[in-house]
PQR file of N, CA, C, O and H, with PARSE charges and radii, in Angstrom:
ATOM      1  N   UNK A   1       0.852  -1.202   0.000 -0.4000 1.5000
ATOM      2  CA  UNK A   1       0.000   0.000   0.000 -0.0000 2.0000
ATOM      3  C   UNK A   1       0.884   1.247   0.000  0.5500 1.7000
ATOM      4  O   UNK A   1       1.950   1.181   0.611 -0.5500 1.4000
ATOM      5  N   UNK A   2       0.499   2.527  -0.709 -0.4000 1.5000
ATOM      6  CA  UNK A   2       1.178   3.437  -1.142 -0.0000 2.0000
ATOM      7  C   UNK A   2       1.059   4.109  -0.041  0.5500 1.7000
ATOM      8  O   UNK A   2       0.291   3.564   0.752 -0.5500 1.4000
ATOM      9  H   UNK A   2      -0.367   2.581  -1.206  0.4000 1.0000
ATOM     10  N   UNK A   3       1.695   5.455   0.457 -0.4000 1.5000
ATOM     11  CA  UNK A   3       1.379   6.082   1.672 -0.0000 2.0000
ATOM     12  C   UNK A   3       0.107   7.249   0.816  0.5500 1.7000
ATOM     13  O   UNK A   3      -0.710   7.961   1.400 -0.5500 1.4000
ATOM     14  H   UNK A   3       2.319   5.897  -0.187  0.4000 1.0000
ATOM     15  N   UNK A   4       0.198   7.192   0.142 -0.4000 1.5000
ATOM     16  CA  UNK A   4      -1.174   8.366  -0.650 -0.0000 2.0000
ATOM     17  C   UNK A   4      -2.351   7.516  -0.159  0.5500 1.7000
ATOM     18  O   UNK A   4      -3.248   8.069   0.477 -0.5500 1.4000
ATOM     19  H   UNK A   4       0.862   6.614  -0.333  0.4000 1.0000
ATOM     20  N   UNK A   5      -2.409   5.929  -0.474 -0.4000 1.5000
ATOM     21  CA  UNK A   5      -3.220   5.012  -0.248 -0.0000 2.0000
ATOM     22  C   UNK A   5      -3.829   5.401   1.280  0.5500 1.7000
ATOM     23  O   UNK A   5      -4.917   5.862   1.628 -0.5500 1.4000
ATOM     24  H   UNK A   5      -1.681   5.480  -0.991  0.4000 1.0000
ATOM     25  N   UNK A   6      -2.560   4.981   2.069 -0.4000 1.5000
ATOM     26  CA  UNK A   6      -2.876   4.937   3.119 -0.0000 2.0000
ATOM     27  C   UNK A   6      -3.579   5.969   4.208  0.5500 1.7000
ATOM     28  O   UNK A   6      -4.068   6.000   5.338 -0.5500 1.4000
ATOM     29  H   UNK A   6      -1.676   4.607   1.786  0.4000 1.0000
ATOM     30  N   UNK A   7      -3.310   6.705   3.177 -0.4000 1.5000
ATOM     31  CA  UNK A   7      -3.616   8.553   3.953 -0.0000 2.0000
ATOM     32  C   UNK A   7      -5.337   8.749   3.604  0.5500 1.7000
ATOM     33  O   UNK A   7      -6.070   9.336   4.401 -0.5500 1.4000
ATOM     34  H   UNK A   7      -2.913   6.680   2.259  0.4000 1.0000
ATOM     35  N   UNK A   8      -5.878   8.131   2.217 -0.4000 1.5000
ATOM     36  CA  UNK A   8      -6.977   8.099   1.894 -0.0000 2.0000
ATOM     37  C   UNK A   8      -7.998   7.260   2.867  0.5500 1.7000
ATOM     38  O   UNK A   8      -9.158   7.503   3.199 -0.5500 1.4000
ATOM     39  H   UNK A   8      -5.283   7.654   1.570  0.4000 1.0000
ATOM     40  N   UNK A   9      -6.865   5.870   3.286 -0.4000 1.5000
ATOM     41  CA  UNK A   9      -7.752   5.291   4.342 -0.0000 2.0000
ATOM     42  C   UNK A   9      -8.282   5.708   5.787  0.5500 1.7000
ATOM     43  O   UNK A   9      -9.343   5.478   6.368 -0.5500 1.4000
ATOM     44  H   UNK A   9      -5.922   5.672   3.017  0.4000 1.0000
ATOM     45  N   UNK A  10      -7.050   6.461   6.168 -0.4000 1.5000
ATOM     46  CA  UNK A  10      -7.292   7.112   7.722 -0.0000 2.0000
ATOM     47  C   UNK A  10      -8.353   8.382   7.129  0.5500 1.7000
ATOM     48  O   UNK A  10      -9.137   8.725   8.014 -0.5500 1.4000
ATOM     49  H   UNK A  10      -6.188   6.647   5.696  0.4000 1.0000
ATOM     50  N   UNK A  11      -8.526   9.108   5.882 -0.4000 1.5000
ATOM     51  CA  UNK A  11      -9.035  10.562   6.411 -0.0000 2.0000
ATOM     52  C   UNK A  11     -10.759   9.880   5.995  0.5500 1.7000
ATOM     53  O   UNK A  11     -11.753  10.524   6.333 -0.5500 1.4000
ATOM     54  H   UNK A  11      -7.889   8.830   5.163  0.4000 1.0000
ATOM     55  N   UNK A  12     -10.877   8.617   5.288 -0.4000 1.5000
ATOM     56  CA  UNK A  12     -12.528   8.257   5.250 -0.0000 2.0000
ATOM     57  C   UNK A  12     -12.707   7.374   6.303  0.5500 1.7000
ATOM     58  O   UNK A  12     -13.823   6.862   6.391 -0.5500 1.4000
ATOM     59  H   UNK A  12     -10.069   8.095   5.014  0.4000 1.0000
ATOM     60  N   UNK A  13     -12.066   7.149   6.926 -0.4000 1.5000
ATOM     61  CA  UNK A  13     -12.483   6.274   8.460 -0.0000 2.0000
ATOM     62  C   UNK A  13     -11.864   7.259   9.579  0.5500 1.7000
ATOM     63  O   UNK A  13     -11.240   6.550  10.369 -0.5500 1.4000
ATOM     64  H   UNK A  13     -11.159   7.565   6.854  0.4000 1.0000
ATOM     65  N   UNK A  14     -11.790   8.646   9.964 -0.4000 1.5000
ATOM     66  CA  UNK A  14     -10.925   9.414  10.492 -0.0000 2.0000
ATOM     67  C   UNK A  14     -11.413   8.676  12.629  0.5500 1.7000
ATOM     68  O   UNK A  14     -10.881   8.593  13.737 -0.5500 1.4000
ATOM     69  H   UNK A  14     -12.297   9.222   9.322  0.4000 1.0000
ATOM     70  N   UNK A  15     -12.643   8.378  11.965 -0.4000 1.5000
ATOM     71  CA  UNK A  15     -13.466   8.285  13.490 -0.0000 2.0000
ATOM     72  C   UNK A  15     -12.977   6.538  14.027  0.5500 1.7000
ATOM     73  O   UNK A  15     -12.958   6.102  15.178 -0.5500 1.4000
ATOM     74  H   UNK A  15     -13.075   8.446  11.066  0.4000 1.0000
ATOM     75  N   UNK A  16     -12.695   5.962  12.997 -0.4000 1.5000
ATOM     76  CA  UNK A  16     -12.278   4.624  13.590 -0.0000 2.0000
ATOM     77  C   UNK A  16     -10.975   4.142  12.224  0.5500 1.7000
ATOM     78  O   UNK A  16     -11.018   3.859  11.027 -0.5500 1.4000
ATOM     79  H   UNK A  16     -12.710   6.315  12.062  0.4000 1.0000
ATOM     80  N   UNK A  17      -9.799   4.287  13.409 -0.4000 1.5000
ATOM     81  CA  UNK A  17      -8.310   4.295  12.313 -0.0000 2.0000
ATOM     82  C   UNK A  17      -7.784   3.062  12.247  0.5500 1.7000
ATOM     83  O   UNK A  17      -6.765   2.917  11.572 -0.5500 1.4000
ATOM     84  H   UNK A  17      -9.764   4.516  14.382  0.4000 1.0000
ATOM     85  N   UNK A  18      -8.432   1.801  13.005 -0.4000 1.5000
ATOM     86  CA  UNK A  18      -8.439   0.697  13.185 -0.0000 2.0000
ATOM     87  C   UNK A  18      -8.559  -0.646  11.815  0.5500 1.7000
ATOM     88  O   UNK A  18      -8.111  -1.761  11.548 -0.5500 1.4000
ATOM     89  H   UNK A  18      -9.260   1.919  13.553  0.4000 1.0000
ATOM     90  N   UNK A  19      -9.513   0.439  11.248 -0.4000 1.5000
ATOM     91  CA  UNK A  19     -10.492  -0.228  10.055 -0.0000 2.0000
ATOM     92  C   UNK A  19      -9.824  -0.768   8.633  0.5500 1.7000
ATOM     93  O   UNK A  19     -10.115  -1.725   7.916 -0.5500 1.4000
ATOM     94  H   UNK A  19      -9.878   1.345  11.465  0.4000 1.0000
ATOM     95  N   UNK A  20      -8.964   0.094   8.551 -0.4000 1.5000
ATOM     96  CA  UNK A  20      -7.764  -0.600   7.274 -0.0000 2.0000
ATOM     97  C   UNK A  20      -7.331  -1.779   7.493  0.5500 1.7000
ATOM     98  O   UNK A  20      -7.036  -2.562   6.590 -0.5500 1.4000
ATOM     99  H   UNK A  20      -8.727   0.872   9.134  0.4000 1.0000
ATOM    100  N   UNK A  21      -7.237  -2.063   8.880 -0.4000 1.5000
ATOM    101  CA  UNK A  21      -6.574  -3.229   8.977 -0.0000 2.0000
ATOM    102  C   UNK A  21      -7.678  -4.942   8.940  0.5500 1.7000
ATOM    103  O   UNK A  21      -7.446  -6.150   8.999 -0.5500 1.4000
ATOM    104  H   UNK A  21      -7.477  -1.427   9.613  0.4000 1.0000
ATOM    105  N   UNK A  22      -8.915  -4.024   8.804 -0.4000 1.5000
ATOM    106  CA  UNK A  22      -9.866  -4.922   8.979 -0.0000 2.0000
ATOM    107  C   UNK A  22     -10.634  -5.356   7.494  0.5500 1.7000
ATOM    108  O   UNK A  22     -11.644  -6.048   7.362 -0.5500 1.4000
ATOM    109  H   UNK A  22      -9.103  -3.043   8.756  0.4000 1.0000
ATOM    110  N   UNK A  23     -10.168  -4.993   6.900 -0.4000 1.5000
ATOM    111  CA  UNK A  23     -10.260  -4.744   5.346 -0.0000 2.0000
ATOM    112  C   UNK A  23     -10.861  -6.013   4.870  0.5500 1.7000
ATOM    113  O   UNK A  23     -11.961  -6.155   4.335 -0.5500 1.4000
ATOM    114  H   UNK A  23      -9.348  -4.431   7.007  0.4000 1.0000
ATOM    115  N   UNK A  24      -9.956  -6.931   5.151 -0.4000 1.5000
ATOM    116  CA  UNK A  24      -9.948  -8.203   4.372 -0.0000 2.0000
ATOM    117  C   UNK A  24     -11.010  -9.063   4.976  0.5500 1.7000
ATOM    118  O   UNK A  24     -11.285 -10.191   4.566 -0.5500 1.4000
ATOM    119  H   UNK A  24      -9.063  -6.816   5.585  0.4000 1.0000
ATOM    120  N   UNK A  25     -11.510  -8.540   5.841 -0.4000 1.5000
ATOM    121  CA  UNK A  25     -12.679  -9.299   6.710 -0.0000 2.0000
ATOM    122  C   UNK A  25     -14.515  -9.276   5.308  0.5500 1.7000
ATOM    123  O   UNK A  25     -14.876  -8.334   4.602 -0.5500 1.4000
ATOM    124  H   UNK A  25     -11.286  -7.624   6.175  0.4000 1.0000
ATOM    125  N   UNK A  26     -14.990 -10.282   5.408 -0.4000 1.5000
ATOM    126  CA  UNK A  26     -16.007  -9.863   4.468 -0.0000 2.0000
ATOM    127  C   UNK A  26     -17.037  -8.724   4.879  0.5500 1.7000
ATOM    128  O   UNK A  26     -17.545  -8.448   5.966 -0.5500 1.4000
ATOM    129  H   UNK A  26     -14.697 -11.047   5.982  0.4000 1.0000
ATOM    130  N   UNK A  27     -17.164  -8.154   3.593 -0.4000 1.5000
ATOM    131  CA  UNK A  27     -17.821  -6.872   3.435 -0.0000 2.0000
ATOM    132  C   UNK A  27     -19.415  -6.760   4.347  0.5500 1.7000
ATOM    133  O   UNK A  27     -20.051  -5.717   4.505 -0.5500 1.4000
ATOM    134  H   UNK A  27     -16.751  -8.378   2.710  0.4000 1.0000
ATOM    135  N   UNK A  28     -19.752  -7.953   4.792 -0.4000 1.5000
ATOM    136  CA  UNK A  28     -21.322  -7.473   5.564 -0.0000 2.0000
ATOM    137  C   UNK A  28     -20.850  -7.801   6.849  0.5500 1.7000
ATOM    138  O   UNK A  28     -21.143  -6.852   7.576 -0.5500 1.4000
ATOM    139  H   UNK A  28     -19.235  -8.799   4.663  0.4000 1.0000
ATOM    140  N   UNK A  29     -20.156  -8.834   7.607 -0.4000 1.5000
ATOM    141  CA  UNK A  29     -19.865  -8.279   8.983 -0.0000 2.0000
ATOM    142  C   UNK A  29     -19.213  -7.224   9.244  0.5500 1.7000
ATOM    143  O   UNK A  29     -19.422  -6.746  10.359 -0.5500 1.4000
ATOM    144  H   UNK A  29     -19.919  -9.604   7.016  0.4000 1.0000
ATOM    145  N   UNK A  30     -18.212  -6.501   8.329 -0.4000 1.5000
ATOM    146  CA  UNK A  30     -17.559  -5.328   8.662 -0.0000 2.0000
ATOM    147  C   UNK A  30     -18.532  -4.386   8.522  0.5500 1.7000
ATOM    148  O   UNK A  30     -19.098  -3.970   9.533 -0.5500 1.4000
ATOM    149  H   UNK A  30     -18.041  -6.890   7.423  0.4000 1.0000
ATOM    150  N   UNK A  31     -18.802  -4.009   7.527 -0.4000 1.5000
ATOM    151  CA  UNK A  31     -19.558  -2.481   7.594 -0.0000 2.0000
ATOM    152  C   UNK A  31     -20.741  -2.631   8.767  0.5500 1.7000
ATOM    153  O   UNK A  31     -21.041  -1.503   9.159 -0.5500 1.4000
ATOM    154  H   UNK A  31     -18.342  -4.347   6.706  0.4000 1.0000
ATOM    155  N   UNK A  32     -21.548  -3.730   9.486 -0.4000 1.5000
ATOM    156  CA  UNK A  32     -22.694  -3.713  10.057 -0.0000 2.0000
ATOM    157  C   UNK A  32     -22.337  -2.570  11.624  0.5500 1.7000
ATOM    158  O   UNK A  32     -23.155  -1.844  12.190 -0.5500 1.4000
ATOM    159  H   UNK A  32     -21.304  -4.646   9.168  0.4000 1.0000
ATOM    160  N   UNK A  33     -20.620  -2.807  12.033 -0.4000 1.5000
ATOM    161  CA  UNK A  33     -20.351  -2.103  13.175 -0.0000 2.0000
ATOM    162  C   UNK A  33     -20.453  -0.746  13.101  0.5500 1.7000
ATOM    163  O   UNK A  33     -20.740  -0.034  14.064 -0.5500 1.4000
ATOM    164  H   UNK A  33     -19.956  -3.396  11.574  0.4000 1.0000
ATOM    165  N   UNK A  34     -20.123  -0.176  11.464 -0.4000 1.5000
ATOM    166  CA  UNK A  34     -20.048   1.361  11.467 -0.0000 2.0000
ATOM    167  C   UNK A  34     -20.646   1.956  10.369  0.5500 1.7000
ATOM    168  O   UNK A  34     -20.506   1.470   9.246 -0.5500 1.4000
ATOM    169  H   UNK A  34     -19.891  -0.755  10.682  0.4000 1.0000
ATOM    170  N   UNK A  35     -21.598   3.416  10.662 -0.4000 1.5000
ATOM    171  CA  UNK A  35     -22.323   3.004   9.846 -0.0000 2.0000
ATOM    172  C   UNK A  35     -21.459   3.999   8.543  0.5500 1.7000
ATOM    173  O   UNK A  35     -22.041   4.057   7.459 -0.5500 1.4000
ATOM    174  H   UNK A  35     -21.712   3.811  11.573  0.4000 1.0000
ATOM    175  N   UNK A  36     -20.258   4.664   8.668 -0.4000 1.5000
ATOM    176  CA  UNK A  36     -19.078   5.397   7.945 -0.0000 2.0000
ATOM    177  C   UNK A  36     -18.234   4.437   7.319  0.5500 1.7000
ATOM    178  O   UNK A  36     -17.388   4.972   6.603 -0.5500 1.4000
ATOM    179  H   UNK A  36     -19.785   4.617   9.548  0.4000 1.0000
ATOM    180  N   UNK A  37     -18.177   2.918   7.363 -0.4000 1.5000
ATOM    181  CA  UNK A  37     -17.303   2.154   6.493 -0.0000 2.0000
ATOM    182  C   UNK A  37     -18.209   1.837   5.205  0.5500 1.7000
ATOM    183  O   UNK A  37     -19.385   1.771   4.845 -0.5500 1.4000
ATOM    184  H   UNK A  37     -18.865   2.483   7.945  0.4000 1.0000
ATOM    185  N   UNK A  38     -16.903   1.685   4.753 -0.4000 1.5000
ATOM    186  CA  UNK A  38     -16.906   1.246   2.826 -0.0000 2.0000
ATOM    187  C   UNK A  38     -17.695  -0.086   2.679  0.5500 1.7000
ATOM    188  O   UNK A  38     -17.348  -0.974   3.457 -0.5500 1.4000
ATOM    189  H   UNK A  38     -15.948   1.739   5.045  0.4000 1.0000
ATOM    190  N   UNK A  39     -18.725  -0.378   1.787 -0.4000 1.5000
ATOM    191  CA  UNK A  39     -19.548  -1.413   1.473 -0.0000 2.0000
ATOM    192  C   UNK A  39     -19.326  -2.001   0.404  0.5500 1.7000
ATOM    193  O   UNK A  39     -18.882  -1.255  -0.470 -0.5500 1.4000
ATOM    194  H   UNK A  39     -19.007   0.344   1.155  0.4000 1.0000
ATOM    195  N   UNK A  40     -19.539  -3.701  -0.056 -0.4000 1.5000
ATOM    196  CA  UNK A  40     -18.889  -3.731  -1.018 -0.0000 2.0000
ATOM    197  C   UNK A  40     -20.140  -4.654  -1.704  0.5500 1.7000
ATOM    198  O   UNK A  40     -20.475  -5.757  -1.274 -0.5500 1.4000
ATOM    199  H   UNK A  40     -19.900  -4.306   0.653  0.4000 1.0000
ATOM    200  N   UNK A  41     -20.645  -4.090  -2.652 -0.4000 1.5000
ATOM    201  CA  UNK A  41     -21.749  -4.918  -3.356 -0.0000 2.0000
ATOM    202  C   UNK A  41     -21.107  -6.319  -3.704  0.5500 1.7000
ATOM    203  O   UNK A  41     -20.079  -6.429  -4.373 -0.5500 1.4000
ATOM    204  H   UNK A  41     -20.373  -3.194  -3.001  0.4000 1.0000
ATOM    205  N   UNK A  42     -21.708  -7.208  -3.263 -0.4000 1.5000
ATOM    206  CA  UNK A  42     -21.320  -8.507  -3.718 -0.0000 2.0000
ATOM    207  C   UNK A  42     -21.574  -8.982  -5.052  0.5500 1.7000
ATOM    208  O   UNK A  42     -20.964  -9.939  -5.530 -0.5500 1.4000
ATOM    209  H   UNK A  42     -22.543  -7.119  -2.720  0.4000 1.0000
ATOM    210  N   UNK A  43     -22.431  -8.357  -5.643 -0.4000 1.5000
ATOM    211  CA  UNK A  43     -22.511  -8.614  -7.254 -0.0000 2.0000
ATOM    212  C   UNK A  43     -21.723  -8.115  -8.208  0.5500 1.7000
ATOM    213  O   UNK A  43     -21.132  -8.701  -9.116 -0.5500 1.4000
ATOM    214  H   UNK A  43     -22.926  -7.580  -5.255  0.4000 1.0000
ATOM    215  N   UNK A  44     -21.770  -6.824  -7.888 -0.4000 1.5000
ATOM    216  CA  UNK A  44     -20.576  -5.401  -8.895 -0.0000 2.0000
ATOM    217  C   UNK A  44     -19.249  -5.577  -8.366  0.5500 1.7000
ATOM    218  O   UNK A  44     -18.197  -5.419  -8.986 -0.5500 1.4000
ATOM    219  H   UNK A  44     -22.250  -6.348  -7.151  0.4000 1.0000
ATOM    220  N   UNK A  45     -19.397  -5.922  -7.148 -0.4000 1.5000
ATOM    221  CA  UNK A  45     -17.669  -5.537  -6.482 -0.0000 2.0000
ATOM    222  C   UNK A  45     -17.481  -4.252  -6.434  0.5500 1.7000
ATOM    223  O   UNK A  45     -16.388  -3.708  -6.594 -0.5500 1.4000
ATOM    224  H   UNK A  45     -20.251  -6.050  -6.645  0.4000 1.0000
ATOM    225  N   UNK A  46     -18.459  -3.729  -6.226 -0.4000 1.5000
ATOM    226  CA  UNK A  46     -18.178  -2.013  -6.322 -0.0000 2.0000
ATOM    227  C   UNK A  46     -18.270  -1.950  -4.936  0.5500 1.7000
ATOM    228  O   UNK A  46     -18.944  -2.567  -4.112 -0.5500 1.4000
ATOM    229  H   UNK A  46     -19.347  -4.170  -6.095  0.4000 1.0000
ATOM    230  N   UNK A  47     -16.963  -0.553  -4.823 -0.4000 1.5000
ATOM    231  CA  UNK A  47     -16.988  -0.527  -2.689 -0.0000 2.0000
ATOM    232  C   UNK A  47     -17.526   1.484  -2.946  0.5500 1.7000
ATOM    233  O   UNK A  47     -16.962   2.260  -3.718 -0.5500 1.4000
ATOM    234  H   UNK A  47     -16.416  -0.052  -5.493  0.4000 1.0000
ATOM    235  N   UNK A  48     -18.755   1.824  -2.000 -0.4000 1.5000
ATOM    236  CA  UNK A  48     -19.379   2.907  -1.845 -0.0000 2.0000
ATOM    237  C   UNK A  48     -19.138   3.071  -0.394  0.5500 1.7000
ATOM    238  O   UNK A  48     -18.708   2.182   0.341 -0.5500 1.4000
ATOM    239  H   UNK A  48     -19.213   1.194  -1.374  0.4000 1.0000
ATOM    240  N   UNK A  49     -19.504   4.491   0.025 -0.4000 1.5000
ATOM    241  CA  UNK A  49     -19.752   4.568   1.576 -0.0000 2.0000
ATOM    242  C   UNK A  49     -21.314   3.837   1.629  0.5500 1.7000
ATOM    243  O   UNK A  49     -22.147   3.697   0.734 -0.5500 1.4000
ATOM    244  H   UNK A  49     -19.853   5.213  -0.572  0.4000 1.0000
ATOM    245  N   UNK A  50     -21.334   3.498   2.849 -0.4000 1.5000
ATOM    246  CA  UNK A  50     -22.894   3.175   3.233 -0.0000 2.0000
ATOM    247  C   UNK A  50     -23.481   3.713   3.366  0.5500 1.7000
ATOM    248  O   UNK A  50     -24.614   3.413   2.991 -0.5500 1.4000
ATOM    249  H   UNK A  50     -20.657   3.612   3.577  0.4000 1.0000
ATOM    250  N   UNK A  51     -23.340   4.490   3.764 -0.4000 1.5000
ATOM    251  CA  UNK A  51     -24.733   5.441   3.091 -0.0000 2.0000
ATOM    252  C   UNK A  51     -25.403   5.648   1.735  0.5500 1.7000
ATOM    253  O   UNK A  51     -26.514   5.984   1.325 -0.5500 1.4000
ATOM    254  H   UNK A  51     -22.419   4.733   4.069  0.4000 1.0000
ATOM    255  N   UNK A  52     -24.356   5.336   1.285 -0.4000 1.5000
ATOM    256  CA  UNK A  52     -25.213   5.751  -0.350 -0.0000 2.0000
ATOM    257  C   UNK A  52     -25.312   4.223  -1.103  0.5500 1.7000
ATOM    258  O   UNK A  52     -25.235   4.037  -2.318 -0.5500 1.4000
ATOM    259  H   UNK A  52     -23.453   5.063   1.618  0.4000 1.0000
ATOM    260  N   UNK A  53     -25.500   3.199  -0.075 -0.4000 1.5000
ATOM    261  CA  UNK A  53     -25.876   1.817  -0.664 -0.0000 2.0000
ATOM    262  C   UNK A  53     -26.726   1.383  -1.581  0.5500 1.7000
ATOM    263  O   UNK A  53     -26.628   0.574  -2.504 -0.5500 1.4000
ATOM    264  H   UNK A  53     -25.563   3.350   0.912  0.4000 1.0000
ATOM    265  N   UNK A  54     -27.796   2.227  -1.071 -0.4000 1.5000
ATOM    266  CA  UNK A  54     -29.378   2.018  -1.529 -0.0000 2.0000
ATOM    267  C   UNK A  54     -29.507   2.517  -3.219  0.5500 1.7000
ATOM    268  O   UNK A  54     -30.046   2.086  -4.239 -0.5500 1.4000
ATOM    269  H   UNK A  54     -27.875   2.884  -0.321  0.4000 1.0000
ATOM    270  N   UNK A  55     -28.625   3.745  -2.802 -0.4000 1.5000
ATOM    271  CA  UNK A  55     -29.097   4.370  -4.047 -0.0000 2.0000
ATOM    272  C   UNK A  55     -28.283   3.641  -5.266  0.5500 1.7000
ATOM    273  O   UNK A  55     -28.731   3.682  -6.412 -0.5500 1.4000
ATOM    274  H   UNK A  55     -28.187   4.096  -1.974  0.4000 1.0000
ATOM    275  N   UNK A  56     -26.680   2.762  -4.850 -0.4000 1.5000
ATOM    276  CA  UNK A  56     -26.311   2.173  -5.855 -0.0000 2.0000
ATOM    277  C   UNK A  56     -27.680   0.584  -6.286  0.5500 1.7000
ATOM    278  O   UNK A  56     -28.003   0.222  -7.417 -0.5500 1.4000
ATOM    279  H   UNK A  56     -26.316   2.729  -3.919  0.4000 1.0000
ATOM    280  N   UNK A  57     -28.018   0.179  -5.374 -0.4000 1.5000
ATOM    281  CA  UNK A  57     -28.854  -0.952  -5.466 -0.0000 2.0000
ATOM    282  C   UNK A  57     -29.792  -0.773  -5.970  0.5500 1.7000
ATOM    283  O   UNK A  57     -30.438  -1.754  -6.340 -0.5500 1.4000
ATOM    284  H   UNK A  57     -27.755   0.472  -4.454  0.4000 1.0000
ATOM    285  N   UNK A  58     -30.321   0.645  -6.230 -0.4000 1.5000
ATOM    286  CA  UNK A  58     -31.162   1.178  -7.344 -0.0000 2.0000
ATOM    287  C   UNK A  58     -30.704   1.559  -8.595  0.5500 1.7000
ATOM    288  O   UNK A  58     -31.324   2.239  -9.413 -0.5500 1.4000
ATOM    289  H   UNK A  58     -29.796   1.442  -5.930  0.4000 1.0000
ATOM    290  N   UNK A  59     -29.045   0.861  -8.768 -0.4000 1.5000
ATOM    291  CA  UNK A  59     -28.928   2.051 -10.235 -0.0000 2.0000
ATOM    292  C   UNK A  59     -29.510   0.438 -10.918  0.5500 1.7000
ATOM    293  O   UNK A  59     -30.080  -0.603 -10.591 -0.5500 1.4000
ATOM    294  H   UNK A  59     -28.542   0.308  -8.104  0.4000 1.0000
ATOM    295  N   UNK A  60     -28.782   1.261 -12.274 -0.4000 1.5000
ATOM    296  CA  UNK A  60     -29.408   0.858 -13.305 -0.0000 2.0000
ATOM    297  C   UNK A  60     -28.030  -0.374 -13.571  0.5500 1.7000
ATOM    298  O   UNK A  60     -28.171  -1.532 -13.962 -0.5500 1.4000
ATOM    299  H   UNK A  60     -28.320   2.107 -12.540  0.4000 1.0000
ATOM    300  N   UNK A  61     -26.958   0.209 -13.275 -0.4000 1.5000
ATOM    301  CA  UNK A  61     -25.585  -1.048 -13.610 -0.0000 2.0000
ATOM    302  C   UNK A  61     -25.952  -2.041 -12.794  0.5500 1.7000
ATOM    303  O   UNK A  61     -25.808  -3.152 -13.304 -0.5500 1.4000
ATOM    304  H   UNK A  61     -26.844   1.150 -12.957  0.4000 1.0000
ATOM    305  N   UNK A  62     -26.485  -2.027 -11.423 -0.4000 1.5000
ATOM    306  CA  UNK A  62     -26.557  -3.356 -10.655 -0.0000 2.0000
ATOM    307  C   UNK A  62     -28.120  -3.947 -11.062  0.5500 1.7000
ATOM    308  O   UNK A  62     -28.574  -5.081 -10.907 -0.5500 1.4000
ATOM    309  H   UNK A  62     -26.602  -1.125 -11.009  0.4000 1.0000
ATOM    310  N   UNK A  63     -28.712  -2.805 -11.603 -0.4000 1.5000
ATOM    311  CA  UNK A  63     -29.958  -4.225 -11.859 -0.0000 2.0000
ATOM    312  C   UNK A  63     -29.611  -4.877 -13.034  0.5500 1.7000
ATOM    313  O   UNK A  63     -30.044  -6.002 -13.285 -0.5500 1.4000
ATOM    314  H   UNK A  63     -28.344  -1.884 -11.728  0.4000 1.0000
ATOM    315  N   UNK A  64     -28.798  -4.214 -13.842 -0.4000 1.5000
ATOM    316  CA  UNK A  64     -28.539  -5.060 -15.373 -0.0000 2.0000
ATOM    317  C   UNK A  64     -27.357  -6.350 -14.479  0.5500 1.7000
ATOM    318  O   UNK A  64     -27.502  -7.566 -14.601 -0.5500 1.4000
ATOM    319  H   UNK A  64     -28.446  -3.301 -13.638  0.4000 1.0000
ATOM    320  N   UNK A  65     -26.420  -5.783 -13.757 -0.4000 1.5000
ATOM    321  CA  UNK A  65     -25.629  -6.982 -13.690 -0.0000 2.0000
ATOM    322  C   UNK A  65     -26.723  -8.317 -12.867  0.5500 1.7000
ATOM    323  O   UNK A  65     -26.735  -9.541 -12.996 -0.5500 1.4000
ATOM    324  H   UNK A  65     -26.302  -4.795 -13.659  0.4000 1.0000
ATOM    325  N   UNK A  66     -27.370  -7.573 -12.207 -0.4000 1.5000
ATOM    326  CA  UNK A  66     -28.581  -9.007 -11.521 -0.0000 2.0000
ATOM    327  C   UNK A  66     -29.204 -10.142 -12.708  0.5500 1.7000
ATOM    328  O   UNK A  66     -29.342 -11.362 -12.807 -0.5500 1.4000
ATOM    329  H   UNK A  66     -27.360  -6.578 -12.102  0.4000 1.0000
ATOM    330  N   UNK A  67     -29.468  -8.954 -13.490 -0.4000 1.5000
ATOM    331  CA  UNK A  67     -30.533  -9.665 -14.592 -0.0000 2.0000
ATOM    332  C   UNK A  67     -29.474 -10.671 -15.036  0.5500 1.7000
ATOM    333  O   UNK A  67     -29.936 -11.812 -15.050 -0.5500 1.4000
ATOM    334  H   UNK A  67     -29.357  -7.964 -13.409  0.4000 1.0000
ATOM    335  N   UNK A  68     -27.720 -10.564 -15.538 -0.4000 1.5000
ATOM    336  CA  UNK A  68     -27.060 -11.248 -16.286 -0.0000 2.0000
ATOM    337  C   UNK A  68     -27.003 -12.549 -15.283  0.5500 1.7000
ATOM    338  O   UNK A  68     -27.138 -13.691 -15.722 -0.5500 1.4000
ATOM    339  H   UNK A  68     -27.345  -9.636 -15.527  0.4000 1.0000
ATOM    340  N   UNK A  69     -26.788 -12.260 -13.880 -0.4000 1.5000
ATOM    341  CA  UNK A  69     -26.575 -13.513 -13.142 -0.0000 2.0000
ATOM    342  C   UNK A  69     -27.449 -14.696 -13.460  0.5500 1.7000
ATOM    343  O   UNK A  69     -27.293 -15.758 -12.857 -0.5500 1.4000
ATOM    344  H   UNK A  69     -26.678 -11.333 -13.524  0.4000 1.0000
TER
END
């Protein structure tokens, strides 16, 4: 990991600096503790903040990739 990398990770988790290291853990027990960690659609592989989950699960790329499954 690059230190640019790494600097990106502490300033979007600034509230819990712990979380980089928790990375590799799968994407729905991790994000369930906070509701500021990165989510990772299991279909797209696309990683969003959580908050804005919903609105990717409404686009239009993840319902086409559903339909291909």
């Amino acid at each position: 990991m690059s230190s640019q990398e790494a600097n990106l990770e502490t300033t979007s988790f600034s509230e819990n600096p712990s979380s980089s290291l928790e990375q590799g853990k799968s994407p729905e027990t991790e994000s369930k503790s906070s509701k500021k960690r990165k989510w990772t659609c299991n279909i797209c592989g696309v990683q969003i903040k959580r908050r804005n989950r919903q609105s990717h699960l409404d686009s239009d790329i993840h319902k086409n990739l559903v339909k291909l499954q």
